[in-house]
VOBA-1610 file (N, C-alpha, C; in pm, whole numbers, padded with zeros to 5 digits, always signed):
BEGIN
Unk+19200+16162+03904Unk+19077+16243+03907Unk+18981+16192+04013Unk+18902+16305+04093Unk+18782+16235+04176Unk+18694+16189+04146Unk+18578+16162+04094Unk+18480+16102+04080Unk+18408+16213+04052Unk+18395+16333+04104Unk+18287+16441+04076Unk+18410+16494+03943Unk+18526+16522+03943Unk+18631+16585+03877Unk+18572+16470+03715Unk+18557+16379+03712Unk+18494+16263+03600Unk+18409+16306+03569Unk+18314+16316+03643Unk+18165+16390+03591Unk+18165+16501+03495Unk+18212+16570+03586Unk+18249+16739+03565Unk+18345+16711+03376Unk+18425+16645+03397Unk+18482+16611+03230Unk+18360+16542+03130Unk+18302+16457+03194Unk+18227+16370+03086Unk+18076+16496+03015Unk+18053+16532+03149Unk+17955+16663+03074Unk+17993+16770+03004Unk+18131+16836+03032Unk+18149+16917+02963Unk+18194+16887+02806Unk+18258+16751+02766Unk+18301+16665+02669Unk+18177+16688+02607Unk+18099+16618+02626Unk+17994+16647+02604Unk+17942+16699+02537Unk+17909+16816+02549Unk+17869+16965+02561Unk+17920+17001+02485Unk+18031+16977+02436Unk+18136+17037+02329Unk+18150+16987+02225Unk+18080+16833+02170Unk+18025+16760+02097Unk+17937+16731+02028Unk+17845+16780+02146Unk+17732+16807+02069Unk+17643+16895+02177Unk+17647+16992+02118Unk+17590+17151+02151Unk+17400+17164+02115Unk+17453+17097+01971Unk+17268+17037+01941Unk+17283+16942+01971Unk+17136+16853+02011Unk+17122+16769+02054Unk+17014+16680+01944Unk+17009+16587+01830Unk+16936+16536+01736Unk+16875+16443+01815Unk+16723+16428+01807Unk+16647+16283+01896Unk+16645+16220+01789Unk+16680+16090+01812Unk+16708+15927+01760Unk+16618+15898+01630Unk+16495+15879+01718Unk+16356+15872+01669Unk+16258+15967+01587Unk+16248+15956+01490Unk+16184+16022+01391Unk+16022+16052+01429Unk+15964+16167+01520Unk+15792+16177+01539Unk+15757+16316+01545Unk+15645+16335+01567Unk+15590+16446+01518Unk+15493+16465+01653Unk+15483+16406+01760Unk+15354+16430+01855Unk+15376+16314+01976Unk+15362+16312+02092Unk+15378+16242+02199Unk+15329+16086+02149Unk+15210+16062+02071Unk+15144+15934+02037Unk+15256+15843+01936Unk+15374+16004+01810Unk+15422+15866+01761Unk+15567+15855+01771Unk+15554+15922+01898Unk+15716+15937+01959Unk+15699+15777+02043Unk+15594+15781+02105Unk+15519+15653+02189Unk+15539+15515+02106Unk+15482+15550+01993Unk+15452+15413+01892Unk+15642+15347+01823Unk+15740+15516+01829Unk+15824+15471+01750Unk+15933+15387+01890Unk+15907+15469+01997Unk+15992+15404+02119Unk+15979+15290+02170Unk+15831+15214+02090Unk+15800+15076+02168Unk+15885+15003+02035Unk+15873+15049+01931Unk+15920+14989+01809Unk+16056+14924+01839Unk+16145+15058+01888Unk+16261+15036+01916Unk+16392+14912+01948Unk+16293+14857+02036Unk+16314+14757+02161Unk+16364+14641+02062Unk+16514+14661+02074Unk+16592+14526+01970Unk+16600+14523+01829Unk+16550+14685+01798Unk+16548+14722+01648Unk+16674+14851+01643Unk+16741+14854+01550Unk+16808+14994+01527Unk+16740+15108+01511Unk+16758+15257+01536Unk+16682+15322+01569Unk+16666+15377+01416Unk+16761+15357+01268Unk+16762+15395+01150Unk+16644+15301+01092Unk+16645+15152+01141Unk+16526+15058+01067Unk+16360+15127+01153Unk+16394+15173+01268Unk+16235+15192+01310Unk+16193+15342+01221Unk+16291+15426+01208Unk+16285+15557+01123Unk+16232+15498+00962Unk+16273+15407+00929Unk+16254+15327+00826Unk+16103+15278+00800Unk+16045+15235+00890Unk+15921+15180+00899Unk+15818+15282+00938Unk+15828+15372+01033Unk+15739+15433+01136Unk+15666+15553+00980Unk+15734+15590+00874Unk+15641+15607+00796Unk+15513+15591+00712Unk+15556+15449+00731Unk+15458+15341+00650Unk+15353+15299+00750Unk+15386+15301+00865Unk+15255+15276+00969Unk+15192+15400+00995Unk+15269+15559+01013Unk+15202+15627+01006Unk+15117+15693+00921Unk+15141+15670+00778Unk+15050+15661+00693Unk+14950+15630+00672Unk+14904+15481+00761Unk+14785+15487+00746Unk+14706+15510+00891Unk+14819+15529+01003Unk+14704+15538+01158Unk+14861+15642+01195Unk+14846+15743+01220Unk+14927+15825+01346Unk+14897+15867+01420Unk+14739+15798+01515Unk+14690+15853+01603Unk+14628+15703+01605Unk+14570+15736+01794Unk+14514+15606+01839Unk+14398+15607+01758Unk+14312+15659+01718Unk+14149+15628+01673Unk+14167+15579+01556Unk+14303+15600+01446Unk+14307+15516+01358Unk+14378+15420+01373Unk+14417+15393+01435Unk+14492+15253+01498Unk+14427+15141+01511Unk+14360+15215+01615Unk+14225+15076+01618Unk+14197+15029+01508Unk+14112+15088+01416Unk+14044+15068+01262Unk+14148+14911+01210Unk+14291+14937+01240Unk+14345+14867+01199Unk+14405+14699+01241Unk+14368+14589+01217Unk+14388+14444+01255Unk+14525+14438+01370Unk+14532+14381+01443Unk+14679+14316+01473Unk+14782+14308+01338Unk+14718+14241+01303Unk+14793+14123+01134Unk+14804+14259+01051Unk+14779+14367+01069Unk+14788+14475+00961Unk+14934+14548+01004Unk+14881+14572+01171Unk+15006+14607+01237Unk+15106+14528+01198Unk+15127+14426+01219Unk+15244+14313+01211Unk+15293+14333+01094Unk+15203+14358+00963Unk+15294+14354+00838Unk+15388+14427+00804Unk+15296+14564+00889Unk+15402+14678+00837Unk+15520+14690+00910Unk+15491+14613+01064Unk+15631+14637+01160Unk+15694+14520+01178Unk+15702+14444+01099Unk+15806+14305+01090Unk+15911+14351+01084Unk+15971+14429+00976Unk+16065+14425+00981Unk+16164+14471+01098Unk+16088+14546+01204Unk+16113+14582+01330Unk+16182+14472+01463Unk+16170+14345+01371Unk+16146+14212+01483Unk+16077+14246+01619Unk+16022+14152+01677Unk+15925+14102+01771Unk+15812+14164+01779Unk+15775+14133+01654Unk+15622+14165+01561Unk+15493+14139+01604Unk+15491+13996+01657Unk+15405+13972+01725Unk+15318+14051+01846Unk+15461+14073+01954Unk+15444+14139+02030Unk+15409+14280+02059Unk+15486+14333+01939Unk+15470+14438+01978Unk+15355+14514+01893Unk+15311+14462+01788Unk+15179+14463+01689Unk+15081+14457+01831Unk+15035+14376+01880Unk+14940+14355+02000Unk+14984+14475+02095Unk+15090+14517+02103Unk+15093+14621+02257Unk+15057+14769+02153Unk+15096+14791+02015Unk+15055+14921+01993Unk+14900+14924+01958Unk+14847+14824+01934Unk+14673+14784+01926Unk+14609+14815+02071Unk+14659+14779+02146Unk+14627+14733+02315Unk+14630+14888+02367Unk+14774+14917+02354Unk+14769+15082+02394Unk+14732+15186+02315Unk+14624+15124+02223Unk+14565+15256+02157Unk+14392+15234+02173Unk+14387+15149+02197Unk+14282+15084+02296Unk+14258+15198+02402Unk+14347+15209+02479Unk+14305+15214+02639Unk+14348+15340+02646Unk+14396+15418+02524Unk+14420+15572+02551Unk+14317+15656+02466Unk+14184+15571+02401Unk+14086+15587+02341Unk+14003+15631+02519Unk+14005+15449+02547Unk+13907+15463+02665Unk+13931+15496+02790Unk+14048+15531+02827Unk+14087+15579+02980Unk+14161+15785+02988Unk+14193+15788+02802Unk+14281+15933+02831Unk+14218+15962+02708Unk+14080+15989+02690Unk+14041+16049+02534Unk+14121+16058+02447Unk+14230+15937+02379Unk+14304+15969+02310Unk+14438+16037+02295Unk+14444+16050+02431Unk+14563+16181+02444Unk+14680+16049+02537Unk+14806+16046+02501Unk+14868+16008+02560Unk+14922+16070+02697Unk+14908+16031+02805Unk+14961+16094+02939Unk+15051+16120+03005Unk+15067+16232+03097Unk+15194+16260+03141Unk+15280+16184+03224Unk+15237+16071+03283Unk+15284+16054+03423Unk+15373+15893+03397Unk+15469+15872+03469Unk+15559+15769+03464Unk+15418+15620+03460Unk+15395+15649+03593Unk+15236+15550+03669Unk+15191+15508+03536Unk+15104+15583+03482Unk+14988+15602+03318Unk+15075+15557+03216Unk+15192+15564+03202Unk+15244+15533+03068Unk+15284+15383+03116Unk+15306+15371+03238Unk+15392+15211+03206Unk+15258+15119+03256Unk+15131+15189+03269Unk+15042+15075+03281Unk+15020+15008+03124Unk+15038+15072+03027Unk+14982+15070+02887Unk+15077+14889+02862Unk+15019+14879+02789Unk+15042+14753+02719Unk+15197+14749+02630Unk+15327+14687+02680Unk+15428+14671+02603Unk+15527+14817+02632Unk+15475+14895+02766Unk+15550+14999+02771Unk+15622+14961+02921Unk+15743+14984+02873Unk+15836+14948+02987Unk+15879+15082+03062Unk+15968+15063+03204Unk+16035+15173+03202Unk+16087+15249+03153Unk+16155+15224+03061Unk+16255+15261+03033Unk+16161+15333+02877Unk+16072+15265+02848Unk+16002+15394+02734Unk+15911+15491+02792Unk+15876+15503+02901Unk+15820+15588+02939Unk+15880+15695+02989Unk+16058+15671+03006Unk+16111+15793+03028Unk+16141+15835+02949Unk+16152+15768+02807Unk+16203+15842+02682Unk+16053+15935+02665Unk+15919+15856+02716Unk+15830+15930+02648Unk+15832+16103+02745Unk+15822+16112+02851Unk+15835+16179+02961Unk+15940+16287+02920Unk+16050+16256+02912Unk+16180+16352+02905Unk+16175+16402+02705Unk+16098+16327+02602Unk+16121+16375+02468Unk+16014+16409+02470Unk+15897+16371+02489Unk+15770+16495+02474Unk+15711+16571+02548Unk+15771+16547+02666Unk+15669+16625+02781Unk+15821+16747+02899Unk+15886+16699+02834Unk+16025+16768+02912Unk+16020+16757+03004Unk+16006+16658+03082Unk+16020+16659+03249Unk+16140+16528+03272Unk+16225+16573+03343Unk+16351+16549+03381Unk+16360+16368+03379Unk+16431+16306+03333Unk+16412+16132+03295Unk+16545+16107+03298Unk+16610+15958+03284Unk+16746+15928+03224Unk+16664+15792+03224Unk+16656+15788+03054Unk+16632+15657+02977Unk+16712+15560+02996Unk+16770+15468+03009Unk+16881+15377+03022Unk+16866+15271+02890Unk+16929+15294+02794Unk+17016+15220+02686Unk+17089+15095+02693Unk+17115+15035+02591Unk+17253+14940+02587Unk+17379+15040+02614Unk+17339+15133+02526Unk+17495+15262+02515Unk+17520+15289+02654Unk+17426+15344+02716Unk+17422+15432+02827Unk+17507+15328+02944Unk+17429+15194+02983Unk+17439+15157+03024Unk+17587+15070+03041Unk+17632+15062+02936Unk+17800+14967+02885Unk+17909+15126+02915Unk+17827+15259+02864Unk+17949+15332+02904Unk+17955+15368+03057Unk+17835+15352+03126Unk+17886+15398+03290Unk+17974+15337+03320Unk+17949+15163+03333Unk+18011+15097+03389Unk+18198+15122+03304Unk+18188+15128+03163Unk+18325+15196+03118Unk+18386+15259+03162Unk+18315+15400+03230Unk+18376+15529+03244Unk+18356+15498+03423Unk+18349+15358+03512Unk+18374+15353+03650Unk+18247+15450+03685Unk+18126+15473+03647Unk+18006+15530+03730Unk+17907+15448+03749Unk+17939+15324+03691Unk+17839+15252+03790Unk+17862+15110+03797Unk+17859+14996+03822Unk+17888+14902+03885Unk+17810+14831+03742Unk+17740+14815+03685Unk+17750+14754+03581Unk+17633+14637+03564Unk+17579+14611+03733Unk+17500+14482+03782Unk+17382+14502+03713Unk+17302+14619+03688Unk+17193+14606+03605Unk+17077+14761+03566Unk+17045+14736+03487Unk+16997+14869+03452Unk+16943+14983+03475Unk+16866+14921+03575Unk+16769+15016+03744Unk+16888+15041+03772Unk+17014+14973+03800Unk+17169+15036+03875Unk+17202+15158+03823Unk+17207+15105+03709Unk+17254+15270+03641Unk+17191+15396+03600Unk+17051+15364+03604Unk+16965+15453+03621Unk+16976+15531+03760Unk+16969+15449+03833Unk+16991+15508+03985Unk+17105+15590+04028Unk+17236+15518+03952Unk+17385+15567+03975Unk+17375+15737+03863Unk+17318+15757+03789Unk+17336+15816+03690Unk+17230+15961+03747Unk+17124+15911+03776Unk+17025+16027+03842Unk+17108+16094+03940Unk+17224+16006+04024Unk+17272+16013+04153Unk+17374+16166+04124Unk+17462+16120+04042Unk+17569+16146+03991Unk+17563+16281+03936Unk+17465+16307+03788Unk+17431+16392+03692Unk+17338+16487+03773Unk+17328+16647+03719Unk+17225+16717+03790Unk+17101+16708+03697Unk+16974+16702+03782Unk+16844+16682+03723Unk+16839+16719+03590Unk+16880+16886+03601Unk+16846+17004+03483Unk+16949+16942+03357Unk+17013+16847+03360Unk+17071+16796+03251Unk+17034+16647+03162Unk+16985+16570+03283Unk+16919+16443+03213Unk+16882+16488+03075Unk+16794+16551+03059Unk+16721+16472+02914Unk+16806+16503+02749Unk+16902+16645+02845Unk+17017+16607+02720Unk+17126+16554+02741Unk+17140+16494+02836Unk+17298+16456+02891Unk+17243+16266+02851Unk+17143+16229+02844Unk+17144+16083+02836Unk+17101+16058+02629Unk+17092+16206+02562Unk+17068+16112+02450Unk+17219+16185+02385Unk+17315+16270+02463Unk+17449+16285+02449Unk+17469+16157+02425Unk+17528+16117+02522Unk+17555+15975+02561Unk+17549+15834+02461Unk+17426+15845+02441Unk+17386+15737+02344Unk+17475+15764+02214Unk+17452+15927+02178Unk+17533+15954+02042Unk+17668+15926+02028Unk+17766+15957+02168Unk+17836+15933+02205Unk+17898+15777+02160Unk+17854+15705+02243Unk+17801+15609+02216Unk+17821+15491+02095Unk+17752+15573+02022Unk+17739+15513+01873Unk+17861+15571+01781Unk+17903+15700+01807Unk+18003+15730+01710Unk+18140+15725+01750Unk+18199+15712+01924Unk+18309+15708+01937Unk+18336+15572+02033Unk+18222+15534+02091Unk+18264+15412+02154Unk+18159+15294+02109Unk+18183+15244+02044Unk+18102+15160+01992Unk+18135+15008+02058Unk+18014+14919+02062Unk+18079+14778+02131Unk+18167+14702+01998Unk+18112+14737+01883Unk+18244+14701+01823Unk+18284+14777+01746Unk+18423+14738+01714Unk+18491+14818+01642Unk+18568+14972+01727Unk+18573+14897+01872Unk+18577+15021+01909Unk+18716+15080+01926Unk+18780+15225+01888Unk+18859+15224+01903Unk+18945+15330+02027Unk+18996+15254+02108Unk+19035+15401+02232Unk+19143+15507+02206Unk+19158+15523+02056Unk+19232+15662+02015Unk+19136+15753+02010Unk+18987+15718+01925Unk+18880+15804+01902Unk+18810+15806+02023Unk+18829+15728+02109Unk+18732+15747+02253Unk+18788+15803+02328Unk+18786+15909+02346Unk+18865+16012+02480Unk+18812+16014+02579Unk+18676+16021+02680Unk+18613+16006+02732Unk+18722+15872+02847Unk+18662+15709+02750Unk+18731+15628+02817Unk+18879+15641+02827Unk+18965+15706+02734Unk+19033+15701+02731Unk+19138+15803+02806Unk+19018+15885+02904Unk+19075+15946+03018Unk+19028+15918+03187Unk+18931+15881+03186Unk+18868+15841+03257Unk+18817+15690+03297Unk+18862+15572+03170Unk+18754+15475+03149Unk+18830+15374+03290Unk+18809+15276+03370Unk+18781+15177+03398Unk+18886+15087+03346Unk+19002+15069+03449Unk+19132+15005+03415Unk+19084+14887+03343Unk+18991+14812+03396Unk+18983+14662+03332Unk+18958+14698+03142Unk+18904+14788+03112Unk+18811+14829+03026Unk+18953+14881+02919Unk+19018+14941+02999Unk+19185+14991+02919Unk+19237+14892+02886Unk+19307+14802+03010Unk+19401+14686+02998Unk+19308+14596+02901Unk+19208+14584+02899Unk+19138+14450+02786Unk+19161+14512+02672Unk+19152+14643+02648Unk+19169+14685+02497Unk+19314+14682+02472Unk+19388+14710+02552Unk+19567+14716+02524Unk+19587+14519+02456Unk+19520+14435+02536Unk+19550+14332+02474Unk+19526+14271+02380
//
């Protein structure tokens, strides 16, 4: 197969998999799509669905956020791990979207990753899941299957972001990368994985990636 002939399979696979497309993250409004995507970061996306009720209960918007301590934050999102941190960045960025965006979380790549504890890579989830403008989030998933499926070199995550924008057409990113993830999680998993149920790799994947599983 060519390389575009790969593509051309992995999207339409795809596509045929999942026709709907379910987002990860459990929110209701750009602010707690924001709050649940910083959560994320080294948490499963079922434990932050788990929690993001109990914090939104008592603040689902920045003006009640504030009202609320660091140490209040922290209690409810421990179980999230890196509590510390990230208790202070959803305090911090509800702060500064009080005093710089009346409250309103913003559209732009620039504005979201100045905020406190927001990385690249959540600001395209925020961008492409609430605001629909064209993104490719880059994952653990995302990122372990390019290099699987030979689309990208594997060296680091900006790589595959880059290789993947390159590759994929615009008008598909924002469902073609949380495909992927689902993908991902139910047929190629880092463990347990098996290449009878993975067709994808298992037509396309990355000789090293075959021959290590044959052994």
């Amino acid at each position: 197969m060519t390389k575009q002939e790969r593509v051309t399979f992995v999207i339409n696979t795809l596509k045929e998999l999942y026709p709907t497309i379910p987002v990860p993250l459990d929110h209701k409004d750009p602010y707690t799509l924001l709050i649940a995507v910083l959560l994320s970061a080294q948490c499963t996306d079922v434990r932050v669905n788990q929690i993001t009720p109990l914090l939104f209960a008592k603040a689902d918007n920045p003006y009640d956020m504030v009202k609320m301590t660091v140490e209040e934050i922290k209690e409810i999102i421990r179980p999230c791990g890196l509590s510390p941190m990230k208790s202070k960045g959803i305090h911090g960025l509800s702060q500064i979207l009080i005093e710089k965006h009346n409250g309103i979380v913003p559209q732009s790549f620039e504005a979201l990753e100045e905020l406190p504890a927001v990385g690249h890579k959540t600001a395209s989830v925020v961008m492409s899941q609430a605001f629909g403008v064209p993104a490719f989030p880059v994952d653990t998933h995302i990122h372990r299957l390019m290099y699987k499926w030979n689309l990208s070199n594997g060296k680091s995550v900006a790589q595959t972001e880059k290789d993947a924008k390159r590759i994929f057409p615009e008008e598909i990113w924002n469902d073609l990368h949380l495909q992927i993830i689902w993908y991902g999680r139910e047929y190629s998993p880092a463990r347990g994985w098996s290449l009878e149920k993975d067709v994808i790799t298992r037509t396309i994947g990355r000789k090293t990636a075959l021959d290590g599983y044959k052994k």
